[in-house]
C-alpha positions as CSV (number, residue, x, y, z in Angstrom):
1,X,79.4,112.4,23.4
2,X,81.0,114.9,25.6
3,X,79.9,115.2,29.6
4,X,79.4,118.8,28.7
5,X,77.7,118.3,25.8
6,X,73.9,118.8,27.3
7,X,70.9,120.5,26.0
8,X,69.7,123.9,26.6
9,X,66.4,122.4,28.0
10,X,68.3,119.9,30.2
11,X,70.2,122.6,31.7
12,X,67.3,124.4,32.4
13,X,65.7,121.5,33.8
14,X,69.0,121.1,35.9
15,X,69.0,124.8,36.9
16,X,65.6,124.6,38.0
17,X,65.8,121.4,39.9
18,X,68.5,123.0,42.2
19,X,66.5,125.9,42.4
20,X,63.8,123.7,44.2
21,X,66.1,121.7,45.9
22,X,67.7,124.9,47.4
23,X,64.3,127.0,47.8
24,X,62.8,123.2,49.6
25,X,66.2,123.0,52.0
26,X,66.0,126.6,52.8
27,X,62.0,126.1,53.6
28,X,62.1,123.1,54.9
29,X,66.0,122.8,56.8
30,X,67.5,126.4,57.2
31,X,65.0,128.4,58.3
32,X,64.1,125.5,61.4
33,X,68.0,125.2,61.6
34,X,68.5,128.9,62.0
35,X,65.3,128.8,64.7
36,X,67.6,126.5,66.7
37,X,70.3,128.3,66.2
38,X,68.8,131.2,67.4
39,X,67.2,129.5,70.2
40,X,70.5,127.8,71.4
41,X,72.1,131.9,71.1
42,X,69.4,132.6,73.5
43,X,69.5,130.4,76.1
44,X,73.5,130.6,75.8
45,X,73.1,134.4,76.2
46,X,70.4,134.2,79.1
47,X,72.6,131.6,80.7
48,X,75.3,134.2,80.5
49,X,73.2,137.0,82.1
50,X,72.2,134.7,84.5
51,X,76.7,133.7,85.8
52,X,77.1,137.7,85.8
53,X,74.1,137.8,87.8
54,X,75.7,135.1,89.9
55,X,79.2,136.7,89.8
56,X,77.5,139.8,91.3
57,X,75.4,138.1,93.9
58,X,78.7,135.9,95.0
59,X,81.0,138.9,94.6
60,X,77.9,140.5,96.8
61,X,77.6,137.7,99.4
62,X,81.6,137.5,99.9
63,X,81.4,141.5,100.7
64,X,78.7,140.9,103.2
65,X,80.5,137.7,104.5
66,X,84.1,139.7,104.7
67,X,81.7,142.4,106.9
68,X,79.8,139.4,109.3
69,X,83.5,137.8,109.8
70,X,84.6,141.6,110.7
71,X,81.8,141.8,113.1
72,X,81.9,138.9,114.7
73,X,86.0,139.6,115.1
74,X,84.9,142.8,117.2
75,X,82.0,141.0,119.4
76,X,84.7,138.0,120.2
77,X,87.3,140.8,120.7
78,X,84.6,142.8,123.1
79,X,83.6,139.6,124.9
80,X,87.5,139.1,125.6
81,X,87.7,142.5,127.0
82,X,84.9,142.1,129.1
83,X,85.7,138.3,130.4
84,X,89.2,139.7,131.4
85,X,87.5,142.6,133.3
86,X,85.6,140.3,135.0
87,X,88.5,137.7,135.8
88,X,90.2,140.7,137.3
89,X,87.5,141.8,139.3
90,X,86.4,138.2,140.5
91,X,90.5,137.7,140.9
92,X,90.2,140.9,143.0
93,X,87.2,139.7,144.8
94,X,88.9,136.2,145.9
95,X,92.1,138.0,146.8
96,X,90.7,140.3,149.2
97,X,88.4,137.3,150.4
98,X,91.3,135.5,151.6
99,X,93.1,138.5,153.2
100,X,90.1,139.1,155.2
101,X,89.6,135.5,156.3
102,X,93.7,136.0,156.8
103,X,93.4,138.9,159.0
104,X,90.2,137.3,160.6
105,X,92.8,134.5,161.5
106,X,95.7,135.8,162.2
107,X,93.5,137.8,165.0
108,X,91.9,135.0,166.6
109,X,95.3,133.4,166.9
110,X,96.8,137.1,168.4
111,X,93.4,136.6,170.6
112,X,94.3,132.8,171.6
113,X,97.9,134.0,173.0
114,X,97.2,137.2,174.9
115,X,94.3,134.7,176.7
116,X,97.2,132.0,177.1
117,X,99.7,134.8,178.2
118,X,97.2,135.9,180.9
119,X,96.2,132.6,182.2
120,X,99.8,131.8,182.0
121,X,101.0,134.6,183.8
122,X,97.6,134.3,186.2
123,X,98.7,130.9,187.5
124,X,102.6,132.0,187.3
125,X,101.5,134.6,189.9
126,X,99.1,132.1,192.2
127,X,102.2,129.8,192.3
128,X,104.2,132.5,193.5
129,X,101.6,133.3,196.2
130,X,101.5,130.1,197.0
131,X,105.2,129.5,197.4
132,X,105.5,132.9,198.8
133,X,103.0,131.6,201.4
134,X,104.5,128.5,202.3
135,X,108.0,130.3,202.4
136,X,105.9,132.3,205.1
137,X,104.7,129.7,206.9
138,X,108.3,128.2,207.0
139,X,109.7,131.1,208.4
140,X,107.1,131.3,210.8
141,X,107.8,128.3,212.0
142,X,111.7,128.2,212.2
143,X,111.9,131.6,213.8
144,X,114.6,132.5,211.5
145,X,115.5,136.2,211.6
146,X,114.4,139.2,209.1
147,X,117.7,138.5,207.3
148,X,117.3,135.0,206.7
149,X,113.7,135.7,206.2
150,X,114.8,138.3,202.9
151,X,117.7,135.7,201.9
152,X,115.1,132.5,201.4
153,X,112.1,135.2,199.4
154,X,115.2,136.3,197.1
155,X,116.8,132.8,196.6
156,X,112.9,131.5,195.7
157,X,112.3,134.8,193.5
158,X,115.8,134.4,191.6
159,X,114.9,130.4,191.1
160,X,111.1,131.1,190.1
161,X,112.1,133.8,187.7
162,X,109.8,136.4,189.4
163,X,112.5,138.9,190.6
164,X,113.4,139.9,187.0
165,X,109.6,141.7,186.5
């Protein structure tokens, strides 16, 4: 007998069997397999709305980062400005701090040497008085004449220093 050989019936029976096997897969294992399919589709599509609402928030977030860093760049670059300005002004300050206390010294000092000139030329001029005086009292007593008397006052001036002023 021949592989081929079957009977009508039997190849009914055959076609009908597969028609329940197919109708029972497609019932019972392609319609749940197509539900997670579908499923799976979903999420994978909601998961990709949910990156290109997170590429547009980060693409969002690096804008308004790029605009903070931009800001901040002008408040450092203002607070530059302004620390230099007050450098210069507390560098101006210190400068004409110390030429006032400069001045303030360099007066005292000219203050110091006209009192030292004075008191030097005060007791240059009681020492001539006094030398004068006991020239005086020299000539008193050796009875010279007027011309000796004008000799010994120029010799002591020209030796004290007195006769040049």
């Amino acid at each position: 007998m021949n592989l081929f050989d079957f009977y009508i019936p039997e190849k009914i029976l055959v076609a009908l069997s597969l028609l329940v096997l197919v109708f029972a897969l497609t019932k019972v294992f392609w319609k749940p397999l197509m539900k997670v399919i579908d499923d799976r589709q979903s999420y994978v599509d909601g998961m990709l709305q949910s990156a290109d609402g997170a590429k547009g928030m980060l693409a969002e977030m690096e804008r308004r980062s790029a605009e903070h860093g931009a800001m901040l760049e002008r408040q450092a670059a203002q607070m530059m400005k302004e620390a230099r300005g007050n450098a210069d002004r507390e560098h101006s300050r210190i400068i004409a701090e110390a030429n006032e206390k400069a001045h303030m010294i360099t007066q005292a000092g000219e203050e110091r040497a006209r009192r030292a000139y004075e008191q030097c030329m005060s007791e240059s001029r009681e020492a001539i008085i006094t030398l004068a005086m006991g020239i005086a009292a020299r000539v008193v007593e050796s009875s010279v004449d007027s011309e000796k008397n004008r000799e010994l006052i120029d010799a002591i001036l020209q030796t004290s220093g007195a006769g040049h002023g």
